[in-house]
PDBQT receptor file of N, H, CA, C and O in Angstrom, charges set to zero:
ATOM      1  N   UNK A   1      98.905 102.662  75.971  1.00  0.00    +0.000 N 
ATOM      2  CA  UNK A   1      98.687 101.402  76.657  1.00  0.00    +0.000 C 
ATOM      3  C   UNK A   1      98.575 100.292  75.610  1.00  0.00    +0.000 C 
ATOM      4  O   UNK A   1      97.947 100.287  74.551  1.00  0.00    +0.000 OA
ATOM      5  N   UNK A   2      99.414  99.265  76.224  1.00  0.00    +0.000 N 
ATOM      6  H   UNK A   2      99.924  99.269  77.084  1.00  0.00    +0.000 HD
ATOM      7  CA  UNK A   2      99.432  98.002  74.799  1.00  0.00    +0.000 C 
ATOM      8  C   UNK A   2      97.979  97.362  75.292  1.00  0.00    +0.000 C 
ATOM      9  O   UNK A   2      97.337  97.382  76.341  1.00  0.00    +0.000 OA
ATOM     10  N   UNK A   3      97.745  96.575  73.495  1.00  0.00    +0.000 N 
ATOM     11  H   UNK A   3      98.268  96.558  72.642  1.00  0.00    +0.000 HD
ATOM     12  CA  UNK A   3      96.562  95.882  73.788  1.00  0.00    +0.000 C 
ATOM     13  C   UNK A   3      96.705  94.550  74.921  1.00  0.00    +0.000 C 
ATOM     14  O   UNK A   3      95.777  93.841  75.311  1.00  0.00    +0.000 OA
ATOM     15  N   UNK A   4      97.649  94.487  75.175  1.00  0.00    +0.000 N 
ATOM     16  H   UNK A   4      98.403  95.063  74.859  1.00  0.00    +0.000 HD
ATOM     17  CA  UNK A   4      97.817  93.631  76.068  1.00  0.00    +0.000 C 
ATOM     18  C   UNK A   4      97.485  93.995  77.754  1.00  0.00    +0.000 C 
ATOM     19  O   UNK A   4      96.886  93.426  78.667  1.00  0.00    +0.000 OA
ATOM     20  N   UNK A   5      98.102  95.042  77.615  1.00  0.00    +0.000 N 
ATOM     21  H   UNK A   5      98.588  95.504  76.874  1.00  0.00    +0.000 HD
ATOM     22  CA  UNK A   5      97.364  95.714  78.936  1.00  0.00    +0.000 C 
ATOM     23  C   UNK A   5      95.941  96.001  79.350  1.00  0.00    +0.000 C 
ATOM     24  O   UNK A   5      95.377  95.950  80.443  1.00  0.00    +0.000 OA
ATOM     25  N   UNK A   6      95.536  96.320  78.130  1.00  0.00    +0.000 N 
ATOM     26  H   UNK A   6      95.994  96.361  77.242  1.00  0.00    +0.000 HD
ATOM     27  CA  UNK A   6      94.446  97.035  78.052  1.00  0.00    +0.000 C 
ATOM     28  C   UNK A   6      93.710  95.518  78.298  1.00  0.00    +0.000 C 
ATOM     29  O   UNK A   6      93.067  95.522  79.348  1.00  0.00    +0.000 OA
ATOM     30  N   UNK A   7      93.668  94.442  77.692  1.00  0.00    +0.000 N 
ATOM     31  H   UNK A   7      94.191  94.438  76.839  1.00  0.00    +0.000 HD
ATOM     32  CA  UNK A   7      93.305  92.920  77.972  1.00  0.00    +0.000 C 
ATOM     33  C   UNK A   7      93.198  92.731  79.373  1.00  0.00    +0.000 C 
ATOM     34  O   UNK A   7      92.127  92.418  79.893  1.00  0.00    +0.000 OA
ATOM     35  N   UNK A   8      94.312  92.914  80.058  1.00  0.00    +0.000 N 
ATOM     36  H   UNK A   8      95.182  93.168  79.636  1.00  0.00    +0.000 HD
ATOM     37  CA  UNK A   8      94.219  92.568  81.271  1.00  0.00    +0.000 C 
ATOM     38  C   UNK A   8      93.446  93.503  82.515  1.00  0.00    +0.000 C 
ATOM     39  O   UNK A   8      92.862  92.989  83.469  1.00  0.00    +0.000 OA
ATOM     40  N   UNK A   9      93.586  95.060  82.271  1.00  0.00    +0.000 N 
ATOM     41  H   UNK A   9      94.060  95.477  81.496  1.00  0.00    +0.000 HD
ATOM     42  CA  UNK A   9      93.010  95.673  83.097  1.00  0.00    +0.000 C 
ATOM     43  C   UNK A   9      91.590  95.355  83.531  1.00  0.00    +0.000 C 
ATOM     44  O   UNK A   9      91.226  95.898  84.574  1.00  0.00    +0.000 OA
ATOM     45  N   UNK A  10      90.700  94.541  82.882  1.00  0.00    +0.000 N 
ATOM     46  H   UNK A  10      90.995  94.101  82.034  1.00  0.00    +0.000 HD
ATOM     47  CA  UNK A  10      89.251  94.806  83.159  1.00  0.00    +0.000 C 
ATOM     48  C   UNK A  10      88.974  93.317  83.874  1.00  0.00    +0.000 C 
ATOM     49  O   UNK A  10      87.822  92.884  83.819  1.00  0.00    +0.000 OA
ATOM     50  N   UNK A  11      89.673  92.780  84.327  1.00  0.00    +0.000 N 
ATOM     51  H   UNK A  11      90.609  93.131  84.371  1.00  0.00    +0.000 HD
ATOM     52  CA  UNK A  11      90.487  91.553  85.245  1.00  0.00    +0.000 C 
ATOM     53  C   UNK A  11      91.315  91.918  86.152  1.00  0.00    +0.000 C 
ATOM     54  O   UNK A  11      92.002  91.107  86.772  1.00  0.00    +0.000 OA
ATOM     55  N   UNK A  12      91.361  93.575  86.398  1.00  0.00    +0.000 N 
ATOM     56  H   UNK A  12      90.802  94.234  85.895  1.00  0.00    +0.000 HD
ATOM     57  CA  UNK A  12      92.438  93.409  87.529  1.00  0.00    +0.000 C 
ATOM     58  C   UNK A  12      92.375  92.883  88.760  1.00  0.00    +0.000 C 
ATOM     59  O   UNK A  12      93.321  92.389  89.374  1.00  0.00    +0.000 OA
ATOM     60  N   UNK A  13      90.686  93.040  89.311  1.00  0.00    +0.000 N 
ATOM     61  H   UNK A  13      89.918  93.441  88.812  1.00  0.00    +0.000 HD
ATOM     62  CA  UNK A  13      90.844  92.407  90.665  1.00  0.00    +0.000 C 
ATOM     63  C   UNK A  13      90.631  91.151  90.914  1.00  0.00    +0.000 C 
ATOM     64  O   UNK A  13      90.840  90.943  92.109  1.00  0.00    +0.000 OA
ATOM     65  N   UNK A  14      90.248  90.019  90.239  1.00  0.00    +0.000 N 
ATOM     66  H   UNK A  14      90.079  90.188  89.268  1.00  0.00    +0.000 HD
ATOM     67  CA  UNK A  14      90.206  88.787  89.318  1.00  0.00    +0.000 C 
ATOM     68  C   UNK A  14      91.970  88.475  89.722  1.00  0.00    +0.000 C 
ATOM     69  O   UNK A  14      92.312  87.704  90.618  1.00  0.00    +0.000 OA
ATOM     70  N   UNK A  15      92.760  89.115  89.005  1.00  0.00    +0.000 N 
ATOM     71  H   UNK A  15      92.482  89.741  88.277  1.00  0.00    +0.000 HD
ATOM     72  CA  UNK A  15      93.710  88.379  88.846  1.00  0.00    +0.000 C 
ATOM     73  C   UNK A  15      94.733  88.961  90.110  1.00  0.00    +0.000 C 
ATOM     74  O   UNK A  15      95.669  88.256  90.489  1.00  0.00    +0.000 OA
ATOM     75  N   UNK A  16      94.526  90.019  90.592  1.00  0.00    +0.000 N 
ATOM     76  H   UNK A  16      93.766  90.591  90.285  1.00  0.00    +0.000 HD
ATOM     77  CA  UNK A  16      94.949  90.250  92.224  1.00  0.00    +0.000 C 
ATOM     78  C   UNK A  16      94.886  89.251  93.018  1.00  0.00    +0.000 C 
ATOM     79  O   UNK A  16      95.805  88.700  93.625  1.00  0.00    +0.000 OA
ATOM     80  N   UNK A  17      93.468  88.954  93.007  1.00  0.00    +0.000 N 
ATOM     81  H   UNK A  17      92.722  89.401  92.514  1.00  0.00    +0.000 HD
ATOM     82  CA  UNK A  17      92.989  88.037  94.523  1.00  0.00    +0.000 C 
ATOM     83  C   UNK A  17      93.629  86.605  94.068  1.00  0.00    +0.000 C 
ATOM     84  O   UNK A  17      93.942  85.767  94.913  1.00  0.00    +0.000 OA
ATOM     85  N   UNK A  18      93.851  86.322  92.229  1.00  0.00    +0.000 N 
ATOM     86  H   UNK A  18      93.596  87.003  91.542  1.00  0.00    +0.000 HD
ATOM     87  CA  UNK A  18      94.032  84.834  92.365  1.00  0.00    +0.000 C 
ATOM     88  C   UNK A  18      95.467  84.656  92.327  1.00  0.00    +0.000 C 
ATOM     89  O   UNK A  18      95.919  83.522  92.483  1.00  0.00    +0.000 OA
ATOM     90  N   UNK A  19      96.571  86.070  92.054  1.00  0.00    +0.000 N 
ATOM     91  H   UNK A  19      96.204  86.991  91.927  1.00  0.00    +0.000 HD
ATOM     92  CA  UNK A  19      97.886  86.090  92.710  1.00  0.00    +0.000 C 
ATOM     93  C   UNK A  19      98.253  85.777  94.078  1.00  0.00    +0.000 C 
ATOM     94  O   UNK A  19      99.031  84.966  94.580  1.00  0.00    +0.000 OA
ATOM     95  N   UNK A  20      97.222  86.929  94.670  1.00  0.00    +0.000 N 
ATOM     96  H   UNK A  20      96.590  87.587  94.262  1.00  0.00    +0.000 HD
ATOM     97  CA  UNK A  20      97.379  86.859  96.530  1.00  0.00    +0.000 C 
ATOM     98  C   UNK A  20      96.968  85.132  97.146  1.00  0.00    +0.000 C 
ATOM     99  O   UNK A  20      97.146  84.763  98.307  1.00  0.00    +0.000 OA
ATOM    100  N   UNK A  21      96.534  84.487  96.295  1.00  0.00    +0.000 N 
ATOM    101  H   UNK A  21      96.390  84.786  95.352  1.00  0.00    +0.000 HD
ATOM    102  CA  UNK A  21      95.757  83.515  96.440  1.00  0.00    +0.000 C 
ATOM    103  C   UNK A  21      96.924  82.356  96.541  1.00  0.00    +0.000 C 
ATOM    104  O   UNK A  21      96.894  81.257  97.095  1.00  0.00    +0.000 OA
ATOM    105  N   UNK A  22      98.048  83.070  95.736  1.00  0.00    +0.000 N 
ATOM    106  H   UNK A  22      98.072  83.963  95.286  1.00  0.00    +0.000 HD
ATOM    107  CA  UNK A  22      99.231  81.739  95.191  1.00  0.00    +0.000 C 
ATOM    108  C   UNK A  22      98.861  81.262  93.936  1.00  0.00    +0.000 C 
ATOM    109  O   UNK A  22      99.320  80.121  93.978  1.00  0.00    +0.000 OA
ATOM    110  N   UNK A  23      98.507  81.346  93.207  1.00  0.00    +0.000 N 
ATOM    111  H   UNK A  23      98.134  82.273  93.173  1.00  0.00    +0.000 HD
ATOM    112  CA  UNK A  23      98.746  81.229  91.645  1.00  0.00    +0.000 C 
ATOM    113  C   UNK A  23      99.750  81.803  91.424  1.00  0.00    +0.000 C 
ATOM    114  O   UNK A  23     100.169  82.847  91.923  1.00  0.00    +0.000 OA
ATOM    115  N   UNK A  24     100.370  80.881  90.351  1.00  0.00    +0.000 N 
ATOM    116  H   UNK A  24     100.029  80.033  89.946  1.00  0.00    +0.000 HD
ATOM    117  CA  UNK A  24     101.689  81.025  90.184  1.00  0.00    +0.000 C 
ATOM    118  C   UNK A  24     101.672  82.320  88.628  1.00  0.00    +0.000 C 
ATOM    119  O   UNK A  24     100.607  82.355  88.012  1.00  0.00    +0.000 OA
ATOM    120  N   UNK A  25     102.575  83.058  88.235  1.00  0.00    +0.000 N 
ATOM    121  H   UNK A  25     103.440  83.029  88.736  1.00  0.00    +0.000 HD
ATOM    122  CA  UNK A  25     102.944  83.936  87.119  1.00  0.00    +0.000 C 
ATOM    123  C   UNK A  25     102.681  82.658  85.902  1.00  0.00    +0.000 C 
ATOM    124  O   UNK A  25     102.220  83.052  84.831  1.00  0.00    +0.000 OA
ATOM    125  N   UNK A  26     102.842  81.800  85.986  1.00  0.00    +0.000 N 
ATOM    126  H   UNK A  26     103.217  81.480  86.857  1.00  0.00    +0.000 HD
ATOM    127  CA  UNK A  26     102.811  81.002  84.671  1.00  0.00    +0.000 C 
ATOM    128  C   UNK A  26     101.322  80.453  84.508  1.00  0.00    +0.000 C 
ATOM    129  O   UNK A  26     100.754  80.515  83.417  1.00  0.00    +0.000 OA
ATOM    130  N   UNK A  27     100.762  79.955  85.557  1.00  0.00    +0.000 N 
ATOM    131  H   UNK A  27     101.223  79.905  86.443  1.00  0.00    +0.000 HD
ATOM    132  CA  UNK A  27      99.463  79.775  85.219  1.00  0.00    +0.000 C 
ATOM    133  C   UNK A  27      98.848  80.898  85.072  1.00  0.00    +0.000 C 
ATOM    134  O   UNK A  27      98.194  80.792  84.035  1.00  0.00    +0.000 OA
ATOM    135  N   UNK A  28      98.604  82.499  85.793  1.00  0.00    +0.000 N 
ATOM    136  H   UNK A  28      99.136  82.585  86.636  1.00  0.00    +0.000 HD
ATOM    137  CA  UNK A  28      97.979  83.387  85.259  1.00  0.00    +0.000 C 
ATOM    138  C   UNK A  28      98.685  83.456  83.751  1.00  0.00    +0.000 C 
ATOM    139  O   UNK A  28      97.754  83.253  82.972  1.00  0.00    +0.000 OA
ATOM    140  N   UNK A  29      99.325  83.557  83.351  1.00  0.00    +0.000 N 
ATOM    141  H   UNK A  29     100.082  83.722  83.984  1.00  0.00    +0.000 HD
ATOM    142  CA  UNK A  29      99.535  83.523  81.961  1.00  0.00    +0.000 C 
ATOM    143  C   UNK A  29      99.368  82.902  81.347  1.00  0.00    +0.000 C 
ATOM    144  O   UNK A  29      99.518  83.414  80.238  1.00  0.00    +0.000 OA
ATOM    145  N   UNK A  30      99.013  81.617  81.264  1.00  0.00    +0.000 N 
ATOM    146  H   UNK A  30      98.892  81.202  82.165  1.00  0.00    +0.000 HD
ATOM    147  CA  UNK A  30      98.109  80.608  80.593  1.00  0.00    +0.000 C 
ATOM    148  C   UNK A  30      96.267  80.972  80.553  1.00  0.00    +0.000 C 
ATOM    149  O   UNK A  30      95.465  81.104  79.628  1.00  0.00    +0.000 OA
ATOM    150  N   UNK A  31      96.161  81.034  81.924  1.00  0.00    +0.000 N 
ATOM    151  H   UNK A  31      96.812  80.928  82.676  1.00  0.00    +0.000 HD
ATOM    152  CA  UNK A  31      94.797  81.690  82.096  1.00  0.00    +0.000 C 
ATOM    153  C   UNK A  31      94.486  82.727  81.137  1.00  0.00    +0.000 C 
ATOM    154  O   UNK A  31      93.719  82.498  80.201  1.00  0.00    +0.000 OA
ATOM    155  N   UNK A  32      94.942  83.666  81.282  1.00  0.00    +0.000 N 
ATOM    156  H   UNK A  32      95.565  83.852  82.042  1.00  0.00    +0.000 HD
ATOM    157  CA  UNK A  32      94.926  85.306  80.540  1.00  0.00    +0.000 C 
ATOM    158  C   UNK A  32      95.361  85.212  79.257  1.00  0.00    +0.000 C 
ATOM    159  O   UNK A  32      94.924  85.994  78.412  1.00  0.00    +0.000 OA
ATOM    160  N   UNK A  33      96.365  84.151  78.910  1.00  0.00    +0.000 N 
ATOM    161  H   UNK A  33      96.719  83.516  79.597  1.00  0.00    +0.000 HD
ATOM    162  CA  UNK A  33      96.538  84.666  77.348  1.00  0.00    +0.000 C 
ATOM    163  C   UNK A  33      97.637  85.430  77.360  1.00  0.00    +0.000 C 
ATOM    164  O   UNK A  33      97.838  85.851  76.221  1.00  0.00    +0.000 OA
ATOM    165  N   UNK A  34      98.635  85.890  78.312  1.00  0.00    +0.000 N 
ATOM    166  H   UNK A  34      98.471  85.547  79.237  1.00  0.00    +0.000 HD
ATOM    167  CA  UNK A  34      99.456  86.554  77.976  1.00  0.00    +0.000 C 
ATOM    168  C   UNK A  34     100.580  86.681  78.015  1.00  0.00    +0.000 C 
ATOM    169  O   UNK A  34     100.887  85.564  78.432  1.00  0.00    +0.000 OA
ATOM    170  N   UNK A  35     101.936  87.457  77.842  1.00  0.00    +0.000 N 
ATOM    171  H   UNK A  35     101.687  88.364  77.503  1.00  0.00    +0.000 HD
ATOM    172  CA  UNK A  35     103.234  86.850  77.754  1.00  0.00    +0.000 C 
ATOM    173  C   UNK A  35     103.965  87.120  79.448  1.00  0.00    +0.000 C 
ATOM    174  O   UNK A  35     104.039  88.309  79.757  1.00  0.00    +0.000 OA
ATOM    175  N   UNK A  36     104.236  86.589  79.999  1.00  0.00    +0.000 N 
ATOM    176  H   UNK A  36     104.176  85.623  79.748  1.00  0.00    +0.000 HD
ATOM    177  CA  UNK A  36     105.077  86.504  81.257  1.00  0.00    +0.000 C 
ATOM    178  C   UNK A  36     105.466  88.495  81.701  1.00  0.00    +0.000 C 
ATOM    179  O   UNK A  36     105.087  89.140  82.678  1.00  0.00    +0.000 OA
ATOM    180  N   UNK A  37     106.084  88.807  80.852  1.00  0.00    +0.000 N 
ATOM    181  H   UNK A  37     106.392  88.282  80.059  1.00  0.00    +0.000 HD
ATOM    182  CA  UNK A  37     106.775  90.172  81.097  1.00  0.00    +0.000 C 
ATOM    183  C   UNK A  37     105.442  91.147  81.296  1.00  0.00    +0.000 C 
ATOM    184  O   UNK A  37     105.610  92.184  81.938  1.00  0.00    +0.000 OA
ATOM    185  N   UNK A  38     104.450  90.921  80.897  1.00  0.00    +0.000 N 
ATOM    186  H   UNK A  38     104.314  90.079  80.375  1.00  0.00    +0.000 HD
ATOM    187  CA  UNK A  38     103.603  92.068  80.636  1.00  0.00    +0.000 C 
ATOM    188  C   UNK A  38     102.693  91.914  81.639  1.00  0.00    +0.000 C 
ATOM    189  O   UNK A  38     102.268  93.019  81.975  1.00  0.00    +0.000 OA
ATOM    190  N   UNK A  39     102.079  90.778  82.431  1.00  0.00    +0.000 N 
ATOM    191  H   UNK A  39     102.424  89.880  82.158  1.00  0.00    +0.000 HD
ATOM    192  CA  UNK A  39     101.900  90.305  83.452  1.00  0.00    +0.000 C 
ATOM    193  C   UNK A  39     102.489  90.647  84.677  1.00  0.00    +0.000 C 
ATOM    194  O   UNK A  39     102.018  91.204  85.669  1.00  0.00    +0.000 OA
ATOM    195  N   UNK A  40     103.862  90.112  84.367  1.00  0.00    +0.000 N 
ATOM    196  H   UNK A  40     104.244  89.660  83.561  1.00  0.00    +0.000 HD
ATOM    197  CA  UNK A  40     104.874  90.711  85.665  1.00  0.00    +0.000 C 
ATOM    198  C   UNK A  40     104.838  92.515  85.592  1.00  0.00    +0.000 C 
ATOM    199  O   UNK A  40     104.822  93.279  86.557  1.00  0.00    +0.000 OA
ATOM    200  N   UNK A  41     104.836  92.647  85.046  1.00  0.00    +0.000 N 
ATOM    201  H   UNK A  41     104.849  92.026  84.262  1.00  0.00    +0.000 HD
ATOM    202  CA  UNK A  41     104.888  94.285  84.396  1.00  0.00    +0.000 C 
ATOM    203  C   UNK A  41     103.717  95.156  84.908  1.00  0.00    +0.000 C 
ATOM    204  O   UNK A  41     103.855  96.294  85.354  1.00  0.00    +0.000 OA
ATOM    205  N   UNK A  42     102.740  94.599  84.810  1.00  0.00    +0.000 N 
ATOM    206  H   UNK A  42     102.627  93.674  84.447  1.00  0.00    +0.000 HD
ATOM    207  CA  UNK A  42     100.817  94.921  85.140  1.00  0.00    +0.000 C 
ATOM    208  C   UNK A  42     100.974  94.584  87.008  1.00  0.00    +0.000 C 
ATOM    209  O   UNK A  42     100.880  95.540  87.778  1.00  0.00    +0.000 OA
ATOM    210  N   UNK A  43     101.178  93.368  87.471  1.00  0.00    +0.000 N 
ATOM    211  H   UNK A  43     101.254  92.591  86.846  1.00  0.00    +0.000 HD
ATOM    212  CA  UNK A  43     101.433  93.154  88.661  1.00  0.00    +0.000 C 
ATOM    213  C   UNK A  43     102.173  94.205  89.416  1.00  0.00    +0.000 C 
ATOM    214  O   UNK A  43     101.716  94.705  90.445  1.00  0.00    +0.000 OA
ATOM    215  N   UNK A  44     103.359  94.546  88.876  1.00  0.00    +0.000 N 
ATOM    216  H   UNK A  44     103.730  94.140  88.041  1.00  0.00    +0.000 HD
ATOM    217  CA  UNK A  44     103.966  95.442  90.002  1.00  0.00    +0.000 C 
ATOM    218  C   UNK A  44     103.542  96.814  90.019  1.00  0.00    +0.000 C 
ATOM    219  O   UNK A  44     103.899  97.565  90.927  1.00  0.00    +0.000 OA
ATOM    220  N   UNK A  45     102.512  97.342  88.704  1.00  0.00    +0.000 N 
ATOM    221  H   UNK A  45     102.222  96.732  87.966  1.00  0.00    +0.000 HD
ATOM    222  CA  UNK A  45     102.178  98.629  88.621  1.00  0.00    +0.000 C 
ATOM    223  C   UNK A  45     100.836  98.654  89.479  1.00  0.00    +0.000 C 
ATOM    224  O   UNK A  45     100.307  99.720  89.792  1.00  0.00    +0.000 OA
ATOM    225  N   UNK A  46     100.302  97.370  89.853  1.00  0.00    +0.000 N 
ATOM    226  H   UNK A  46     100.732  96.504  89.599  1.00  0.00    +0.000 HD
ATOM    227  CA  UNK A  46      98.587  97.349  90.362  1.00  0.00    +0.000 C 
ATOM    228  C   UNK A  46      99.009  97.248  92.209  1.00  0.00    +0.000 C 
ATOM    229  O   UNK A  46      98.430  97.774  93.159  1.00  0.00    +0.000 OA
ATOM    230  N   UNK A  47     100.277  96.326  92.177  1.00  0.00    +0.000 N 
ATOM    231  H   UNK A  47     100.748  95.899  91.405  1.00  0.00    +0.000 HD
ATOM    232  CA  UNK A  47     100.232  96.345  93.617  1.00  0.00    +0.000 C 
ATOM    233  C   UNK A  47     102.252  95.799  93.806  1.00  0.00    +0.000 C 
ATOM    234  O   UNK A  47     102.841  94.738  93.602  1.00  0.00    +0.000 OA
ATOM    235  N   UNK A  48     102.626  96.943  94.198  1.00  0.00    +0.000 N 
ATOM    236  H   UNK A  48     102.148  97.806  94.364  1.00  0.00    +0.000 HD
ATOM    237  CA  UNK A  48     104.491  96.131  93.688  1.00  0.00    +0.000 C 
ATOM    238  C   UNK A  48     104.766  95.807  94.963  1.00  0.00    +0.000 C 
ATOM    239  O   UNK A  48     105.978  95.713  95.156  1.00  0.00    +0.000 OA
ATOM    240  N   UNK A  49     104.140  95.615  95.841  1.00  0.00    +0.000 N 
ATOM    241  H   UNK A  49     103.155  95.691  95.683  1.00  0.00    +0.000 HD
ATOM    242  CA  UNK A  49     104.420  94.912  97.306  1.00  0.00    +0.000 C 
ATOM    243  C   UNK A  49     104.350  93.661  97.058  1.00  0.00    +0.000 C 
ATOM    244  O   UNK A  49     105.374  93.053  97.367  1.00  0.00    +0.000 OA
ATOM    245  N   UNK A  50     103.368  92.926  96.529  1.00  0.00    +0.000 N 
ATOM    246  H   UNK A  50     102.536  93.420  96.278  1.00  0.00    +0.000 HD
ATOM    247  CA  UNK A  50     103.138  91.515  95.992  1.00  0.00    +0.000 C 
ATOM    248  C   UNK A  50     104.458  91.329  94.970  1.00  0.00    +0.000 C 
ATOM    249  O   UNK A  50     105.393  90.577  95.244  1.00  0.00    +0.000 OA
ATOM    250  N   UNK A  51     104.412  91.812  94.238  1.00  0.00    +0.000 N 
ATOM    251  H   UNK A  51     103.653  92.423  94.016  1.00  0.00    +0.000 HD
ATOM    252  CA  UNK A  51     105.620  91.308  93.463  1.00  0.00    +0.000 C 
ATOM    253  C   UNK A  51     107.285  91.647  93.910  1.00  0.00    +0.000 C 
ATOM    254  O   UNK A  51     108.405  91.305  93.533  1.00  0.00    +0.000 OA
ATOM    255  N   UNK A  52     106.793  92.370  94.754  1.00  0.00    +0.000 N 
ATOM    256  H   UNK A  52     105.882  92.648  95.060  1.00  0.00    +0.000 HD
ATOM    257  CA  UNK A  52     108.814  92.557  95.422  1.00  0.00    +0.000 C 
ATOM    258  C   UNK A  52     108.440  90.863  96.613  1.00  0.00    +0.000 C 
ATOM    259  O   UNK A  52     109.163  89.867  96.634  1.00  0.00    +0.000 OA
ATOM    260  N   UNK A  53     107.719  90.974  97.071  1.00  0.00    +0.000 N 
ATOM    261  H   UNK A  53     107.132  91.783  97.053  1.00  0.00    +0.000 HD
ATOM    262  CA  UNK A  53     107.610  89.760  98.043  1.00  0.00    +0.000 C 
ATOM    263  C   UNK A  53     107.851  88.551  97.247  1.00  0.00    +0.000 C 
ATOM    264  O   UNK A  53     108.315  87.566  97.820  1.00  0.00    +0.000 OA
ATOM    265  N   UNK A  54     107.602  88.515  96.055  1.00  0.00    +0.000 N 
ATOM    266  H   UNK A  54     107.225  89.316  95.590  1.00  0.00    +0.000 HD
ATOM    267  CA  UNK A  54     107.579  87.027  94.877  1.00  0.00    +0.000 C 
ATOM    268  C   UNK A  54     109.035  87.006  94.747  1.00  0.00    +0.000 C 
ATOM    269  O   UNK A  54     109.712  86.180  95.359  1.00  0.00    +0.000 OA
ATOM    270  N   UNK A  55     109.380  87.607  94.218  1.00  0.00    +0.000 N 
ATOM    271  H   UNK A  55     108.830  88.278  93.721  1.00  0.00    +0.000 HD
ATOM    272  CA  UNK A  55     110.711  88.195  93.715  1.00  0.00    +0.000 C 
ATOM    273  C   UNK A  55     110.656  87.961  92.143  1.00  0.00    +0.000 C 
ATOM    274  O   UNK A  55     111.591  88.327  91.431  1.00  0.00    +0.000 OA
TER     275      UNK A  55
């Protein structure tokens, strides 16, 4: 697991509810600190219904 992941996991439901919420992929990645792909990447492994619906 990259340290990047590992960053984000202990925020996962934090950053669930403020996806489901409509926050956009670019502001959680400003928020979090982290690069777009690894985000998108973490998102579809925590819940990939939300992210097939984003596209």
């Amino acid at each position: 697991m990259s340290a990047w992941v590992r960053h984000l996991e202990w925020k996962r439901e934090q950053i669930l509810a403020q996806h489901r919420e409509g926050m956009s992929l670019d502001r959680l990645c400003a928020v979090y600190e982290v690069p777009p792909d690894v985000l998108r990447a973490c998102l579809a492994r925590w819940e990939p219904e939300v992210t097939s619906e984003a596209g």
